[in-house]
C-alpha positions as protocol buffer text, in pm:
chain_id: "A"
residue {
  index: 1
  type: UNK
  ca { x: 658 y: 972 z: 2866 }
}
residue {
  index: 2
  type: UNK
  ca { x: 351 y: 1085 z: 2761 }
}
residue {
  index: 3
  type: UNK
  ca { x: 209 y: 1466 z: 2890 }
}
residue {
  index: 4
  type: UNK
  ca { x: 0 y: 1730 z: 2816 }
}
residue {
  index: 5
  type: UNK
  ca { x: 291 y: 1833 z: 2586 }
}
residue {
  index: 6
  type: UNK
  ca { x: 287 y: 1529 z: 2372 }
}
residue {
  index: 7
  type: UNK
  ca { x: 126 y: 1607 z: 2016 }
}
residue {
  index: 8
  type: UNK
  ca { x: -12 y: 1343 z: 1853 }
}
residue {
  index: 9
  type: UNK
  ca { x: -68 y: 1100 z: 1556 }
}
residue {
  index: 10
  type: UNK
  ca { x: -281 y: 784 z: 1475 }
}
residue {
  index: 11
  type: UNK
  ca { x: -415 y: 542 z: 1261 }
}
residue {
  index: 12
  type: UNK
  ca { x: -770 y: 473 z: 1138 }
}
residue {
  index: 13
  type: UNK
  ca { x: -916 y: 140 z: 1053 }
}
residue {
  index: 14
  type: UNK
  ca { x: -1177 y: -104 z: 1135 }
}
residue {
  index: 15
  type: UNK
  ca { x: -1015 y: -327 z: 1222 }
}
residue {
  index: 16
  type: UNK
  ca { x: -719 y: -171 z: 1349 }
}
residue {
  index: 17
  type: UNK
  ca { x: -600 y: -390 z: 1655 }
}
residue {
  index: 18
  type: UNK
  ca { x: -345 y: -595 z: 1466 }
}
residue {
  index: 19
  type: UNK
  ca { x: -195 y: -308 z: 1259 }
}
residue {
  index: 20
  type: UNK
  ca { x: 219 y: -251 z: 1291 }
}
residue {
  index: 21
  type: UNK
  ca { x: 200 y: 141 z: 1244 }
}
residue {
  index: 22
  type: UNK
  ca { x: 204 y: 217 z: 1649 }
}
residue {
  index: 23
  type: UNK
  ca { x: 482 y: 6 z: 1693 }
}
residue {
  index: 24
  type: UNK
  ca { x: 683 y: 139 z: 1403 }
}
residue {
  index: 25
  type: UNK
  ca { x: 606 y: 483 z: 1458 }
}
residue {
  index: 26
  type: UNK
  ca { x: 681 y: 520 z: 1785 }
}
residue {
  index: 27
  type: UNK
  ca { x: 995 y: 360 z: 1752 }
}
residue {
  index: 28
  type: UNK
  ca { x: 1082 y: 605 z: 1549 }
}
residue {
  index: 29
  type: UNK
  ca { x: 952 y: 888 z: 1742 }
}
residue {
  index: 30
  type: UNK
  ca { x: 1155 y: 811 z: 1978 }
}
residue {
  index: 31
  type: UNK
  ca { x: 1479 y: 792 z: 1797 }
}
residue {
  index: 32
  type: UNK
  ca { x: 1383 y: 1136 z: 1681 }
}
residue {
  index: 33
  type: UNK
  ca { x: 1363 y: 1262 z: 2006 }
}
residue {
  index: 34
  type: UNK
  ca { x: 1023 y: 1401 z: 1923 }
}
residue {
  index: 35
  type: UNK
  ca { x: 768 y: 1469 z: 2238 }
}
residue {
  index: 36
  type: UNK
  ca { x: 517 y: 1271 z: 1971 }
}
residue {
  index: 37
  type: UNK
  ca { x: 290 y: 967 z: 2021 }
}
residue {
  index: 38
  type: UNK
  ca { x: 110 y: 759 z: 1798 }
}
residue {
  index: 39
  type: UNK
  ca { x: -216 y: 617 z: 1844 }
}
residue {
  index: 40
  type: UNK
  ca { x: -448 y: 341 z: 1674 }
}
residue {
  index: 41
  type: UNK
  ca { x: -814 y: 471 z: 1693 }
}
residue {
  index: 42
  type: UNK
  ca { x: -1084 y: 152 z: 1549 }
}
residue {
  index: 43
  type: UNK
  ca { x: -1348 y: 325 z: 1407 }
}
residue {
  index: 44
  type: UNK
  ca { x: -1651 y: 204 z: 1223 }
}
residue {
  index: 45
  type: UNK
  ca { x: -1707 y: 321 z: 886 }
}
residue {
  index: 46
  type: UNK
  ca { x: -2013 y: 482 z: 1017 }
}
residue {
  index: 47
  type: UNK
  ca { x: -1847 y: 683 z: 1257 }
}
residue {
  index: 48
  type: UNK
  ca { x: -1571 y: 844 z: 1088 }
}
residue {
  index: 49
  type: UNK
  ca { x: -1716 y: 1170 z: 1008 }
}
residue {
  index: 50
  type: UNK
  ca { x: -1758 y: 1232 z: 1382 }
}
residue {
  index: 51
  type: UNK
  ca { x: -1375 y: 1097 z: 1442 }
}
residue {
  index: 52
  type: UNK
  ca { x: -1243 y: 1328 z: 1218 }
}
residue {
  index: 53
  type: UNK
  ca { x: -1385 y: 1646 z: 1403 }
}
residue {
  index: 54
  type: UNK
  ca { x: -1295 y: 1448 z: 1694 }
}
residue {
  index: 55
  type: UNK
  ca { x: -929 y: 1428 z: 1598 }
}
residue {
  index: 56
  type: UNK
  ca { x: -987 y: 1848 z: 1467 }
}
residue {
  index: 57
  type: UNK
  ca { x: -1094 y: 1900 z: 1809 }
}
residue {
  index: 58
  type: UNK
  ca { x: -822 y: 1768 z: 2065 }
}
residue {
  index: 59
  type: UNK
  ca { x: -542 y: 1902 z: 1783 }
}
residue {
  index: 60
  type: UNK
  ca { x: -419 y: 1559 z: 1595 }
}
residue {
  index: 61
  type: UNK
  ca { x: -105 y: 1640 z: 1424 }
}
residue {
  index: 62
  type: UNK
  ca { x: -192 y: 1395 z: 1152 }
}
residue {
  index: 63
  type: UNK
  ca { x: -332 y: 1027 z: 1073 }
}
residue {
  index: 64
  type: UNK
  ca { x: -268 y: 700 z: 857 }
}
residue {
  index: 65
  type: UNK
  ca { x: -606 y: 538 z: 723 }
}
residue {
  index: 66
  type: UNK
  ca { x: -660 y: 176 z: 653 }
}
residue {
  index: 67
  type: UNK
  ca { x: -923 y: -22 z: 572 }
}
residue {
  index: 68
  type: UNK
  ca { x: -1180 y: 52 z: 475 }
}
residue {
  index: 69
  type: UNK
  ca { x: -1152 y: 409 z: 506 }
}
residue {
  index: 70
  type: UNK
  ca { x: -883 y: 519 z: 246 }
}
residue {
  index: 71
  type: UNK
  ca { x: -1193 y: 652 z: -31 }
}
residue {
  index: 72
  type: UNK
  ca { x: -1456 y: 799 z: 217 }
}
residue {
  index: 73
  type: UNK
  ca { x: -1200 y: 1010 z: 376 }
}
residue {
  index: 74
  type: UNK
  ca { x: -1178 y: 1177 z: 73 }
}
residue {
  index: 75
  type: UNK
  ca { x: -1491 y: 1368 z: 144 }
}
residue {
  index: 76
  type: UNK
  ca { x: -1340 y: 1550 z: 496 }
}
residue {
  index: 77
  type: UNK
  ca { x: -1034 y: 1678 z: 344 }
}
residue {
  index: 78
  type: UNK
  ca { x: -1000 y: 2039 z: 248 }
}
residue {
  index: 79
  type: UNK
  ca { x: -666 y: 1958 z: 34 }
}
residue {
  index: 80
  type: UNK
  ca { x: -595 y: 1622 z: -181 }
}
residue {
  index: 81
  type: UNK
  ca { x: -225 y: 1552 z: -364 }
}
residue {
  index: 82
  type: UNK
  ca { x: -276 y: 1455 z: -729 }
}
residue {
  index: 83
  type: UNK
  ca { x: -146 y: 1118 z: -675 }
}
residue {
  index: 84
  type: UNK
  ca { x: -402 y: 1046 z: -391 }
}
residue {
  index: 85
  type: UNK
  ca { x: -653 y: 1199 z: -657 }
}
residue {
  index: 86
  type: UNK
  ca { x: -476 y: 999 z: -970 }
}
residue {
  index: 87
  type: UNK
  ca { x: -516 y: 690 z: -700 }
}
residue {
  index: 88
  type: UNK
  ca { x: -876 y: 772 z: -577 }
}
residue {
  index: 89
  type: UNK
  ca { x: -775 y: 684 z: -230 }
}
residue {
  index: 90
  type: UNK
  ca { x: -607 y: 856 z: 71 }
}
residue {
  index: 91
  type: UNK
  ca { x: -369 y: 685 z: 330 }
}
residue {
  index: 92
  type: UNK
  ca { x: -217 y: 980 z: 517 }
}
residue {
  index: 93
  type: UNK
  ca { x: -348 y: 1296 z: 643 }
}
residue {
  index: 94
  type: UNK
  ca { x: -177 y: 1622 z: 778 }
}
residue {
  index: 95
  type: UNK
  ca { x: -366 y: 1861 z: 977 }
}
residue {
  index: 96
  type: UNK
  ca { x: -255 y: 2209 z: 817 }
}
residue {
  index: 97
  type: UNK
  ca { x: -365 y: 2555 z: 798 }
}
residue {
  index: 98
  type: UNK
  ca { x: -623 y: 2478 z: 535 }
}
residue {
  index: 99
  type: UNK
  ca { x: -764 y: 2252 z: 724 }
}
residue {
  index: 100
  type: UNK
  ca { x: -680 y: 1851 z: 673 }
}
residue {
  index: 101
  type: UNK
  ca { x: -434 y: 1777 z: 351 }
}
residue {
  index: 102
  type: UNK
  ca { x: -440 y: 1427 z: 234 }
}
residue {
  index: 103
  type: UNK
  ca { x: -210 y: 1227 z: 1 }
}
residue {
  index: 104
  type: UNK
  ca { x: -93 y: 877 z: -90 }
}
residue {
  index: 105
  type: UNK
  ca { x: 221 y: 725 z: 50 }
}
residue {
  index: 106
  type: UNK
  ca { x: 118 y: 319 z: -48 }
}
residue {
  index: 107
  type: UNK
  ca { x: 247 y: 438 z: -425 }
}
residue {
  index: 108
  type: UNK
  ca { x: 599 y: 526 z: -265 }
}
residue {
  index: 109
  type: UNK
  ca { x: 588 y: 193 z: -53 }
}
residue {
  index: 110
  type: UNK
  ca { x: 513 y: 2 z: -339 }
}
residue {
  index: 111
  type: UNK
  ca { x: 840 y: 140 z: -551 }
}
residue {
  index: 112
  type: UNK
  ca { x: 1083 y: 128 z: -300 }
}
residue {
  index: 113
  type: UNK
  ca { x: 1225 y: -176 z: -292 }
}
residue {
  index: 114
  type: UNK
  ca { x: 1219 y: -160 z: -717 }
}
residue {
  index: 115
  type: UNK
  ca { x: 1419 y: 158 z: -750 }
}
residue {
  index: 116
  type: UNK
  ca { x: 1709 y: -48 z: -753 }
}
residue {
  index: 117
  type: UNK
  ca { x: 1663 y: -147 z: -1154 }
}
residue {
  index: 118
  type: UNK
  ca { x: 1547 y: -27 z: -1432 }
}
residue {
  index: 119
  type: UNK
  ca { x: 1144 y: -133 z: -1510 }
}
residue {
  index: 120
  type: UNK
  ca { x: 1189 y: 99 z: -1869 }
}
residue {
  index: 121
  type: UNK
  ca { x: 963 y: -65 z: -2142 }
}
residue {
  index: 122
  type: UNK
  ca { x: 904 y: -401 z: -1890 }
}
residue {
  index: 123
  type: UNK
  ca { x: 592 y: -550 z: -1833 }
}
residue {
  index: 124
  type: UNK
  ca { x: 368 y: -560 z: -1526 }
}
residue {
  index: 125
  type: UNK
  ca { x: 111 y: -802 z: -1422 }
}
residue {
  index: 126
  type: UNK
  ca { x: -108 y: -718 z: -1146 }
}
residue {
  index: 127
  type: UNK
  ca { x: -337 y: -963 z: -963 }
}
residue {
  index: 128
  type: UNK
  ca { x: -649 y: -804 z: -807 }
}
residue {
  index: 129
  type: UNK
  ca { x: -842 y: -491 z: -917 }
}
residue {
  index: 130
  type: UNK
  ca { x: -916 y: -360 z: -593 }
}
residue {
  index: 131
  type: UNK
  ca { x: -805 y: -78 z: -401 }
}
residue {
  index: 132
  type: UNK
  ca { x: -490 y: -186 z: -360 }
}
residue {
  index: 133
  type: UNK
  ca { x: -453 y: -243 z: -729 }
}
residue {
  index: 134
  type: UNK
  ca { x: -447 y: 154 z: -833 }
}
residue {
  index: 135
  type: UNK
  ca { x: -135 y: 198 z: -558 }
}
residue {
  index: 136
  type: UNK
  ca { x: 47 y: -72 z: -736 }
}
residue {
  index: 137
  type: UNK
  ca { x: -63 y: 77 z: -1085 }
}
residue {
  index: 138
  type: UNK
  ca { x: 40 y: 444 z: -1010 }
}
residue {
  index: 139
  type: UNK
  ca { x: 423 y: 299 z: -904 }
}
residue {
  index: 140
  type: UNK
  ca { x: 440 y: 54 z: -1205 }
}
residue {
  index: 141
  type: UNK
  ca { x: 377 y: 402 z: -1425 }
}
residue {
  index: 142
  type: UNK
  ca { x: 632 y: 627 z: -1239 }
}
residue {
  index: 143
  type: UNK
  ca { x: 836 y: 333 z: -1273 }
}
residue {
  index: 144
  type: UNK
  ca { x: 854 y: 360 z: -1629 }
}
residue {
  index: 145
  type: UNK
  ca { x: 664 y: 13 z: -1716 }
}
residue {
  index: 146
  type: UNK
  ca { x: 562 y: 11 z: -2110 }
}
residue {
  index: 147
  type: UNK
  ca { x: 246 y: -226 z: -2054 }
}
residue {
  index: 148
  type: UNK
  ca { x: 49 y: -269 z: -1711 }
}
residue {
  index: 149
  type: UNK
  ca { x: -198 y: -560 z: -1689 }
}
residue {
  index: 150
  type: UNK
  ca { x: -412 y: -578 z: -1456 }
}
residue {
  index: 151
  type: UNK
  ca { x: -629 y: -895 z: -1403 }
}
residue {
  index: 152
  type: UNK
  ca { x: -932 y: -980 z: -1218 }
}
residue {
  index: 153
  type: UNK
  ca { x: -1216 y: -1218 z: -1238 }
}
residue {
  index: 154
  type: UNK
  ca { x: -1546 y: -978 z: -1369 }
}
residue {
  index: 155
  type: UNK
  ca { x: -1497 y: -796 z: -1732 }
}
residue {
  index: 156
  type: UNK
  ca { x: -1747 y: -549 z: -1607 }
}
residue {
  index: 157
  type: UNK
  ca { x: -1501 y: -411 z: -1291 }
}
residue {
  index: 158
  type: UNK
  ca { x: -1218 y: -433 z: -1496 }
}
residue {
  index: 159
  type: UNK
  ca { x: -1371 y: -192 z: -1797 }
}
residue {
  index: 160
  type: UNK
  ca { x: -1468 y: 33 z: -1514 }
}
residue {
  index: 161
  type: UNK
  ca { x: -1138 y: 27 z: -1362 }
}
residue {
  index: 162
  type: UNK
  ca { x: -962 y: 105 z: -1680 }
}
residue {
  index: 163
  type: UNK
  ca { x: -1183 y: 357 z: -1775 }
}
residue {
  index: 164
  type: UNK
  ca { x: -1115 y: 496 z: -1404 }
}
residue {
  index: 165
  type: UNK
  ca { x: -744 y: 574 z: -1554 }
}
residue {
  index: 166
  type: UNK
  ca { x: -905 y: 792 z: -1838 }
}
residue {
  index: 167
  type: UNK
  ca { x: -743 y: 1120 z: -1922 }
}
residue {
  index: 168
  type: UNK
  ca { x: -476 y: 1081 z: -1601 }
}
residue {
  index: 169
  type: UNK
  ca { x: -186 y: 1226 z: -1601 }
}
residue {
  index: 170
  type: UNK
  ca { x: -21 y: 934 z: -1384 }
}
residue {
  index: 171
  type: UNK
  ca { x: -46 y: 690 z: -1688 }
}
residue {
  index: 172
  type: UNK
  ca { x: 100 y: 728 z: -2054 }
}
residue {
  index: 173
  type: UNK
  ca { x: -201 y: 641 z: -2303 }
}
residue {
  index: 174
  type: UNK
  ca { x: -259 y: 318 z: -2359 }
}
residue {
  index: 175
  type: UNK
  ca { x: -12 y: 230 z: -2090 }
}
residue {
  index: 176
  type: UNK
  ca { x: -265 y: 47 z: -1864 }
}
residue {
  index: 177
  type: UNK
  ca { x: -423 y: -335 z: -2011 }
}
residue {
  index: 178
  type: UNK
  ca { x: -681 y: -563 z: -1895 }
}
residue {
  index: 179
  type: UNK
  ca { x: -737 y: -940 z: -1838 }
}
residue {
  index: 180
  type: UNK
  ca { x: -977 y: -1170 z: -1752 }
}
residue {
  index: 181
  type: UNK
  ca { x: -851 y: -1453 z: -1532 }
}
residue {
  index: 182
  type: UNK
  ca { x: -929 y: -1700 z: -1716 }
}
residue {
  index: 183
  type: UNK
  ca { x: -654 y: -1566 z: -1957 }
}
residue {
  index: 184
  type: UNK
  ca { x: -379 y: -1534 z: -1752 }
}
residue {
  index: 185
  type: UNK
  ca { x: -192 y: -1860 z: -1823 }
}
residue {
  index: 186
  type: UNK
  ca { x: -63 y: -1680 z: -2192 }
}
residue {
  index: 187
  type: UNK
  ca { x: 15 y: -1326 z: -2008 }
}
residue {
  index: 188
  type: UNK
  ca { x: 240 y: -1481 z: -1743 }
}
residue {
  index: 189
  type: UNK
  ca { x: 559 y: -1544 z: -1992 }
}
residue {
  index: 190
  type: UNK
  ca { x: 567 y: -1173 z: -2056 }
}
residue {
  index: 191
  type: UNK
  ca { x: 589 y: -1066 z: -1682 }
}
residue {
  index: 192
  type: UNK
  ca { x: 857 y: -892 z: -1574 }
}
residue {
  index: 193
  type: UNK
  ca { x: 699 y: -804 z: -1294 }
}
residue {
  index: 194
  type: UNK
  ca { x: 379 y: -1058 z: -1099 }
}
residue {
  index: 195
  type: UNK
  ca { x: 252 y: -834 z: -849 }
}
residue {
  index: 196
  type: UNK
  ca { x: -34 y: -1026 z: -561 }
}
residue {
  index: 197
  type: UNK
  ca { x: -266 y: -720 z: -440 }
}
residue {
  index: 198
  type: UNK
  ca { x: -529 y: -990 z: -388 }
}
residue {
  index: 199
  type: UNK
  ca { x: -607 y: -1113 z: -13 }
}
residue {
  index: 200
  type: UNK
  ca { x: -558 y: -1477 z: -115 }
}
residue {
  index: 201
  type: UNK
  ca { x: -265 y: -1628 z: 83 }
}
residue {
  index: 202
  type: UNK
  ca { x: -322 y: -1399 z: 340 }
}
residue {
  index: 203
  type: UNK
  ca { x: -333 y: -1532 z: 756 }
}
residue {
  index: 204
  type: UNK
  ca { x: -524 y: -1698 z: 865 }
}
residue {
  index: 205
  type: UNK
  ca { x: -588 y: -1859 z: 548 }
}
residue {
  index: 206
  type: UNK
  ca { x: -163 y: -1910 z: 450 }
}
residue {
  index: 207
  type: UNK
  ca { x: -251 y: -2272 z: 233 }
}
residue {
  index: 208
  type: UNK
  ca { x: -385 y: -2089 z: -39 }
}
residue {
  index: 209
  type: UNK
  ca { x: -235 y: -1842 z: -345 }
}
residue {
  index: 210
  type: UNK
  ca { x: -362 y: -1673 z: -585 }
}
residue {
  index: 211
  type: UNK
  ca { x: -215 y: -1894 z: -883 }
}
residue {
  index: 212
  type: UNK
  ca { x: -184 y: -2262 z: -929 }
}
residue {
  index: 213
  type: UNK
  ca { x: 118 y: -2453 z: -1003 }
}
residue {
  index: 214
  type: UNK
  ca { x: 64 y: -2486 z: -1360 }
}
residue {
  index: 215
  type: UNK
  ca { x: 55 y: -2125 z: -1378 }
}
residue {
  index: 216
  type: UNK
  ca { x: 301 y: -2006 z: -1210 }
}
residue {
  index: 217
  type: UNK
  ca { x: 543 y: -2245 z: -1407 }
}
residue {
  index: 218
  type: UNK
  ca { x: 439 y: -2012 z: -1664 }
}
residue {
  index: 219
  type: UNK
  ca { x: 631 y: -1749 z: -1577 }
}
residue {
  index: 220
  type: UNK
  ca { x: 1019 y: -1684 z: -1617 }
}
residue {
  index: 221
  type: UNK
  ca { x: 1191 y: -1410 z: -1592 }
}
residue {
  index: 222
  type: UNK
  ca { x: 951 y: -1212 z: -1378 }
}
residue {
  index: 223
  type: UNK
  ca { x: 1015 y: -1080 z: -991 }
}
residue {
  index: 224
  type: UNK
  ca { x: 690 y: -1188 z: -806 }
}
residue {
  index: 225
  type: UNK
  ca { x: 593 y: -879 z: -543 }
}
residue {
  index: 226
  type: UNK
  ca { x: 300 y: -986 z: -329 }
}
residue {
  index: 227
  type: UNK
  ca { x: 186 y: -758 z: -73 }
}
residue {
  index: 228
  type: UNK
  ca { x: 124 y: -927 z: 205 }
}
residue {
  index: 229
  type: UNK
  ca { x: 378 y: -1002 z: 487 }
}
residue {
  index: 230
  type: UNK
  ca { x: 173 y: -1197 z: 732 }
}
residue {
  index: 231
  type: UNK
  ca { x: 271 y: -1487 z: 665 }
}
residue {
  index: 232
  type: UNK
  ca { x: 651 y: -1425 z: 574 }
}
residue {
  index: 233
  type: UNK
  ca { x: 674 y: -1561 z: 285 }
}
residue {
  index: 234
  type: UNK
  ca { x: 342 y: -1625 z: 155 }
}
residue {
  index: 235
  type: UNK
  ca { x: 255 y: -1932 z: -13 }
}
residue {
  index: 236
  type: UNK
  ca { x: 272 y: -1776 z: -364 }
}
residue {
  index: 237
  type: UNK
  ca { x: 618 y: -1634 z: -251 }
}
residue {
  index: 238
  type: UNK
  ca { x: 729 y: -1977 z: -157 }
}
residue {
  index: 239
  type: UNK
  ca { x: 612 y: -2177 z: -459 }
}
residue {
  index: 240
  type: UNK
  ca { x: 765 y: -1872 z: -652 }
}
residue {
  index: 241
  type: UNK
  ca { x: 1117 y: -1913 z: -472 }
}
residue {
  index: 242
  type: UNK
  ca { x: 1132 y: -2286 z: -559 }
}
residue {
  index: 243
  type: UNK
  ca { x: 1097 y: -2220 z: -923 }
}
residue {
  index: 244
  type: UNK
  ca { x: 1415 y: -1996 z: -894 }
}
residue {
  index: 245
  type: UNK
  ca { x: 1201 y: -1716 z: -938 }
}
residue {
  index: 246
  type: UNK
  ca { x: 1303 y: -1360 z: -721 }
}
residue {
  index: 247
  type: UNK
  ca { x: 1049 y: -1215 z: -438 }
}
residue {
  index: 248
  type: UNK
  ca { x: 950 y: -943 z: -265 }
}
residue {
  index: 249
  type: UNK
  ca { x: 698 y: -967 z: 8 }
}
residue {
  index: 250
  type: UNK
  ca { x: 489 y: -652 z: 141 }
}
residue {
  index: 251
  type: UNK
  ca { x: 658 y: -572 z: 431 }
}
residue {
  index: 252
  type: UNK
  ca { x: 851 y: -313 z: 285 }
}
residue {
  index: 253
  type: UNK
  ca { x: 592 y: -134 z: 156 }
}
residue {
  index: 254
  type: UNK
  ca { x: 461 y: -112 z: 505 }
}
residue {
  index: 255
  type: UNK
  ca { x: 815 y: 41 z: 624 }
}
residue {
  index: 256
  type: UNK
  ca { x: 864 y: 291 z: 363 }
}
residue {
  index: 257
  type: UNK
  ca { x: 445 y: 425 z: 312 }
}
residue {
  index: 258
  type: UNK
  ca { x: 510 y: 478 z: 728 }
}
residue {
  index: 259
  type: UNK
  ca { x: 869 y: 630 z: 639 }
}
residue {
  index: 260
  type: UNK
  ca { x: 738 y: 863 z: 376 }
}
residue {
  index: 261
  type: UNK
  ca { x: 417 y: 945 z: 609 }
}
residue {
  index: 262
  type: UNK
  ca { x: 600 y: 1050 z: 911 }
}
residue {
  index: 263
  type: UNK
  ca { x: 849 y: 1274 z: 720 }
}
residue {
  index: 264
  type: UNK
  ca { x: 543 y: 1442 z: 568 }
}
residue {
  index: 265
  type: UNK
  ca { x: 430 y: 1506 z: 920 }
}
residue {
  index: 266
  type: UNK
  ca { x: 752 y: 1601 z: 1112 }
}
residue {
  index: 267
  type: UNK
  ca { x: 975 y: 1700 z: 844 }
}
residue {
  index: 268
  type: UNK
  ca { x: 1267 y: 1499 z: 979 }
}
residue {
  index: 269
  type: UNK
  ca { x: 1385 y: 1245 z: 764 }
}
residue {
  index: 270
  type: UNK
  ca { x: 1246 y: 946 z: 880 }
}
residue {
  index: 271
  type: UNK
  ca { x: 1452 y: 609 z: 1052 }
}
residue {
  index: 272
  type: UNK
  ca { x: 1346 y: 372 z: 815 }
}
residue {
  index: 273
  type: UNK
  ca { x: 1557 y: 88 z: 973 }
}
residue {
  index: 274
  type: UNK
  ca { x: 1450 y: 158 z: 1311 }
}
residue {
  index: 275
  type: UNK
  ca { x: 1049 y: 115 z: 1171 }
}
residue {
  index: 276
  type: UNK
  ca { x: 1175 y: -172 z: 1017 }
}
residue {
  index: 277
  type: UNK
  ca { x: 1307 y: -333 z: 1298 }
}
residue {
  index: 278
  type: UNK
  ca { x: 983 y: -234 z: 1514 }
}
residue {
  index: 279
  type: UNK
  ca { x: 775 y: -420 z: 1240 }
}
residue {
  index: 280
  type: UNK
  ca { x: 995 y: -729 z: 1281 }
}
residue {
  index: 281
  type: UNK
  ca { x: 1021 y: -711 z: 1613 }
}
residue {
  index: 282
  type: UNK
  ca { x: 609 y: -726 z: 1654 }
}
residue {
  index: 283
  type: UNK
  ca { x: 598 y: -981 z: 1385 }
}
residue {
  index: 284
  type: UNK
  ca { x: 773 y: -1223 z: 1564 }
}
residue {
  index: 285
  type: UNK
  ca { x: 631 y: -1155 z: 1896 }
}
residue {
  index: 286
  type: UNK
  ca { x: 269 y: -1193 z: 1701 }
}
């Protein structure tokens, strides 16, 4: 029940009506037996200045942000992690004495469900050069990969994307590769690891995927990630299963990003199944 007692959380995004953090969250509130609530606040990219001295005002314990807020947040926080500086984007905020501390949890999400083997001297390929690209490319380095590709359709975003990487400390030097799309087809048999951060494949559009047929018969050995979990599997993810190939979809990454987020903000280790079960739960009642 909800009082005057109740401290709370939220999420930021435009749009925001469709995201699985309130139910996951609370769920796990709950099983924490925290007097906490978590709320999803749409706000307009416009707007967010004024929504983050809104949430100063009436005491917000902390916040997720989404789409597309996760850069210009950067410019309200008095503290930034260097991953979420290494990363260039922000997806969790804690209100604390200095005033609002932001870091990254999306790297962690990403990793999690690769901890379980070793990615030493492997090779990544990453579709997309977006925003969700420099999550992905921050895990692949913790992870230990020797060579991280990262492919995209304009030369020009892609040298500025590299040269984004410069001089970090996340990367080992010369770690971090690019490649046109239209040169993919001779990268794929190296893959170790084909990681989707593209949109393509996505609902309502679940017919299409990111690589043809002919391409993805180039590769072998590799686990295909993609990071999108509506639908379950994608249609990249399904193609990839019937080649023998091993998946991951990006619902994980959802769970543990919200796991590592909420222990930030209550220090109490975090019920990961219980926020995993919550996610489920919504997805099939979506």
């Amino acid at each position: 029940m909800i009082t005057g007692k109740t401290a709370l959380l939220g999420i930021v995004g435009h749009p925001v009506e469709h995201s699985l953090s309130p139910a996951m969250h609370n769920a796990a509130l709950t099983e924490l037996g925290l007097n906490w609530a978590y709320v999803p606040f749409p706000v307009a990219p416009e707007h967010l200045k004024k929504a983050v001295e809104g949430f100063e005002a009436i005491g917000l314990r902390g916040f997720n942000v989404t789409i597309p807020h996760k850069q210009a947040i950067l410019s309200y926080l008095s503290e930034i992690s260097p991953l979420a500086q290494a990363v260039g984007a922000v997806n969790t905020v804690k209100r604390t004495s200095a005033g609002w501390s932001g870091t990254n949890t999306d790297v962690e999400g990403f990793i999690a469900p690769l901890r379980q083997q070793s990615w030493l001297g492997a090779v990544a390929v990453i579709l997309g050069n977006g925003g969700a690209a420099r999550a992905v490319v921050a895990g692949c380095g913790e992870l230990g990969f020797d060579e991280i590709w990262v492919v995209g359709r304009d030369a020009g975003k892609l040298s500025q994307f590299a040269a984004s990487w410069s001089g970090s400390k996340t990367l080992p030097p010369k770690t971090l590769r690019t490649c046109v799309w239209a040169d993919l087809k001779s990268l794929l048999p190296q893959a170790s690891l084909l990681v989707n951060t593209t949109p393509i494949g996505m609902h309502p559009h679940t017919d299409a995927t990111p690589l043809t047929a002919s391409e993805l018969d180039q590769t072998q050995t590799a686990l295909v990630y993609d990071l999108i979990y509506t639908p379950r599997p994608t249609q990249l993810l399904h193609q990839a299963q019937q080649r023998g190939l091993s998946i991951q979809d990006g619902l994980e990454m959802l769970v543990q990003q919200g796991a590592a987020a909420l222990t930030w903000w209550t220090e109490r280790t975090a019920p990961t199944a219980t926020m995993r079960q919550a996610a489920l739960r919504w997805l099939d009642a979506d």
